[in-house]
N, C-alpha and C positions, 0 to 999 in steps of 0.2 A: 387629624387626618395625615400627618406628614410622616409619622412611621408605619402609617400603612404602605405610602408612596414610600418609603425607603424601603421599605423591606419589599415591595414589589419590584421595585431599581432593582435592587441585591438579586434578585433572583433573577432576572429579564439577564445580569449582565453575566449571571452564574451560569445559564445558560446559553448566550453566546461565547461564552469562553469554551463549556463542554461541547458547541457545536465546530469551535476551529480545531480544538485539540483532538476527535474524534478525524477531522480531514484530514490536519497535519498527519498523524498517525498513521492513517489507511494509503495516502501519500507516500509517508516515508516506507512505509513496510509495501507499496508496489514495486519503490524503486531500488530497493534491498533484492528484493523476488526476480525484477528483471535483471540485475547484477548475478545472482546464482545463476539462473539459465542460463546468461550469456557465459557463463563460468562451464557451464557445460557445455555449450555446444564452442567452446574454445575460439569466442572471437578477443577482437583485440582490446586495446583500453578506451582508444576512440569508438570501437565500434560497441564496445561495452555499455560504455556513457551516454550512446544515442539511442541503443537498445533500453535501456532503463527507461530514459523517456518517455519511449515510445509504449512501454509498458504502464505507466504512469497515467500516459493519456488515452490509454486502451480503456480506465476505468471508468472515465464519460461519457460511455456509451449507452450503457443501460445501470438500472441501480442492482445492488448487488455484486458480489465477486463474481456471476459466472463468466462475463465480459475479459476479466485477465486470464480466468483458468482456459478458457475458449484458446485466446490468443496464445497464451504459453502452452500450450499441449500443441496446437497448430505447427507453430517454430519451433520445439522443440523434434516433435517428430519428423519435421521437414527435413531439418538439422542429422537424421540419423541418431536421434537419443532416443533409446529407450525406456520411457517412462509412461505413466498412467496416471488419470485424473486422481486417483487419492493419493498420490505420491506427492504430483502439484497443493492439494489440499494440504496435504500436510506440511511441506514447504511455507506455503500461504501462513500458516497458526502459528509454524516458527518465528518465520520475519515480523508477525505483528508484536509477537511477543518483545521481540528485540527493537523495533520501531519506539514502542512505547516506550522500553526502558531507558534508550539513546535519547528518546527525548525529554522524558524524567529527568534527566542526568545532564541535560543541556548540551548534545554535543550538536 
């Protein structure tokens, strides 16, 4: 019975490994996505840094993206930017792409 129990270890741990790396990732690629926006509505690097954040912790809201695209189309348009929800979307699939690979890559 004990490489059944290993091999179900292996996998129990295979799986909380793909369930942090999946966070870190959507994590990192909110707080990339709140760094563009604050890149566009031209604030500072303090006010950058707290805006990512706060973009970061927008995500806990409900499950799914639509909680950041909500809040960044919100501030952005408040802001005087012109932009649209598939433009955010598409911003969104960039940054995770680059989340992932920064994190691949260890930085």
């Amino acid at each position: 019975m004990t490489t059944f129990d290993d091999r179900e270890q292996a996998f129990e741990n295979k799986f909380a490994h793909d369930q942090e790396m999946a966070f870190r990732i959507t994590a990192r690629r909110n707080r990339l996505l709140g760094q563009w926006a604050a890149g566009m509505m031209k604030l500072t690097a303090e006010e950058t840094d707290s805006y990512a954040k706060s973009v970061v912790q927008a995500d806990f809201e409900e499950a799914g993206d639509e909680d950041v695209i909500r809040k960044l189309l919100g501030d952005l348009t408040s802001a005087g930017v012109e932009i649209d929800e598939a433009a955010i979307r598409a911003a969104l699939e960039a940054k995770a792409v680059e989340a992932r690979r920064q994190l691949m890559e260890g930085k």
